[in-house]
N, C-alpha and C positions, 0 to 999 in steps of 0.2 A: 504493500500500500504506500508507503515512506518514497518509496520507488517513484512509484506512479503518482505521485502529489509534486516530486522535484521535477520530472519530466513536462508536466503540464505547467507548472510555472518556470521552466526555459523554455517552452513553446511562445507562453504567454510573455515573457520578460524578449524575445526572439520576435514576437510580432509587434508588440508597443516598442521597438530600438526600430524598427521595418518601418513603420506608422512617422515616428517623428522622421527619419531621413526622407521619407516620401515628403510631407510636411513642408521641413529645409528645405528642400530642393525648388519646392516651389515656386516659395517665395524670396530664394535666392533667384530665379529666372527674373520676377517683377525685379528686383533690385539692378539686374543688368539691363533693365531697361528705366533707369532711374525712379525704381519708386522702391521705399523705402520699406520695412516691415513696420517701423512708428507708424509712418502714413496709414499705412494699410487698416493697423489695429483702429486709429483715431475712425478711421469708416466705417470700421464694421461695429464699436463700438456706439458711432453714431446712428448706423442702422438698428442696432439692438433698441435704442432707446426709441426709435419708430416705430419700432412693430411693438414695444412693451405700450406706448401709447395710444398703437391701433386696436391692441385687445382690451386695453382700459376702457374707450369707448364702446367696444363689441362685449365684452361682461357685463358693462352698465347696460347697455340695451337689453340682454338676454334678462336681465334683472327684470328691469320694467315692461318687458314682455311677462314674462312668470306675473309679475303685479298683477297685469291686464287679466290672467289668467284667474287667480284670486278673485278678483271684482267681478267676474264673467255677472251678465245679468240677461242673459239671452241672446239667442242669434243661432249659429250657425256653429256647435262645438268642434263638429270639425276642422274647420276655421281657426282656430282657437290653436286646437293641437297642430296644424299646418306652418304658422307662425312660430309656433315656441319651438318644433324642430328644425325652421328652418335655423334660429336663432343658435340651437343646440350645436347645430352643423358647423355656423360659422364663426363659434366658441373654439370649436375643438379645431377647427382650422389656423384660426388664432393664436391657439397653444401649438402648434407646430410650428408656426414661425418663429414664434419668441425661442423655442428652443435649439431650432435650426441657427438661428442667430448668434445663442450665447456658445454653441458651439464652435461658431468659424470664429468671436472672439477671441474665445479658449485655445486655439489652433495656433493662430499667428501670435498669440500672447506667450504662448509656451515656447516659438520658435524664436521669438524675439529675444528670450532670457536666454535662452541657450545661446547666441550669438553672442550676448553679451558677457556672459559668463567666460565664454572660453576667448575672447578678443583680451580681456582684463589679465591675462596668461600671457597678454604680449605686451603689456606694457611695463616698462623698466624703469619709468621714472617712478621711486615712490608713493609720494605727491598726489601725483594724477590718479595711480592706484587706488589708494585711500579715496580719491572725491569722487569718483569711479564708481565705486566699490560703495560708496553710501548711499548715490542717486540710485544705481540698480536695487538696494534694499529694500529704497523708501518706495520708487516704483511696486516692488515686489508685493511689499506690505501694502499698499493701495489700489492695486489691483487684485488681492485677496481678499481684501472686503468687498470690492465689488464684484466679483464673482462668485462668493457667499451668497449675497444679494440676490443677484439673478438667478440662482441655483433655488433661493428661496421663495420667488416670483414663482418658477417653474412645479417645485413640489406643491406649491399653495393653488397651483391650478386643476391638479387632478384632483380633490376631492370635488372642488365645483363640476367640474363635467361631470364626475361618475353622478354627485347628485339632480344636475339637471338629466345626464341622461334616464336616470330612475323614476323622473318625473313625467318625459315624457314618452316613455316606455308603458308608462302606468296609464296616460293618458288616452293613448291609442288601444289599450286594450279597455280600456273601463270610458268611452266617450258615454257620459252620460252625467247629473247631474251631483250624483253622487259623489264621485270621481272629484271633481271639484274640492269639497266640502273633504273629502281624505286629504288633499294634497295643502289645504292651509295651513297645515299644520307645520307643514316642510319651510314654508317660504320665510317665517325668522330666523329659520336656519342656514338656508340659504343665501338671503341678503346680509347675515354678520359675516358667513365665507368671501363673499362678493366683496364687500366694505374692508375685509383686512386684506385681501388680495390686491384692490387696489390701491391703500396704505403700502403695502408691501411693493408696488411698481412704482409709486413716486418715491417711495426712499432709494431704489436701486437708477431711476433716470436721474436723482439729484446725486447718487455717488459716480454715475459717468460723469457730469458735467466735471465734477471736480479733479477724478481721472484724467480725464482729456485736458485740462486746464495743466496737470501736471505734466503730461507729455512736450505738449507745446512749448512749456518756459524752459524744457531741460536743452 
């Protein structure tokens, strides 16, 4: 067993060394064509903060669609359930961006420290070493908070979906008025997840600004 535990972690330790050189490579190509790995990350960290504010808007909607759903006071329940899955759909579409996002951060974030890390091996002047050597920490350390952050946007999103999914799961098999009157119950529950969720996406767009503000001055 001891065996086969060491062999799967030098597979695994053998494909993430594979991963980052793939990685490196890459974004050494952009840099032979003048563009930076800094650049790069300030973009995609700037894109992360777009799509974190595009599902801020698509949660809030999915919200007050569910409200809509609570209030129902006649019509067309179908209708109803129509709406809150479309809503449902383009939640969980939402949450694939943002993830996809803090991934390609994550990518050229990691590539960039490795460049700097082992560059810092070439320098001979003391001095420069040492102030070197503290910008890359402080980087380090403020970009660990903000991909905490975003890590915590991300987990704070799957319980919202699995619950709007379970709502409107519930809805299409129970269209009737009853149905209704079951799921009120759901919806203070719902909007505290919704509310700290989007708490949780403005503290992680106000730590890029300040990220990116750091990149810039260095």
């Amino acid at each position: 067993m001891n065996k086969r535990i060491f062999i799967l972690l030098a597979i695994v330790t053998t494909l993430t060394a594979c991963t980052a050189a793939i990685q490196d490579t890459y974004f050494d190509l952009w840099e032979k064509v003048g563009v930076e790995k800094r650049e790069i990350l300030v973009d995609r960290v700037e894109a992360a903060q777009e799509t974190q504010q595009d599902a801020q808007e698509q949660f809030a909607s999915a919200l007050e669609e569910f409200s809509a759903l609570i209030s129902f006071d006649g019509g067309e329940l179908e209708d109803v359930y129509e709406n809150l899955n479309d809503q449902f759909e383009a939640s969980k579409s939402s949450a694939e961006d943002v993830s996809t996002r803090i991934d390609k951060v994550q990518s050229v974030a990691e590539s960039l420290f490795r460049e700097w890390e082992a560059e810092l091996e070439l320098i001979t002047n003391q001095n420069l070493k040492r102030d070197s050597q503290r910008k890359l920490s402080d980087t380090q350390r403020k970009y660990s908070g903000l991909l905490k952050s975003m890590r915590k946007v991300e987990s704070s999103m799957e319980p919202v979906l699995l619950a709007l999914q379970d709502n409107v799961l519930y809805l299409k098999h129970n269209l009737n008025a009853n149905a209704i009157g079951a799921l009120q119950g759901e919806f203070s529950t719902i909007k505290k997840d919704v509310n700290n969720l989007l708490q949780e996406m403005n503290t992680a767009i106000t730590q890029s600004d300040e990220f990116i503000e750091t990149l810039q001055a260095q």
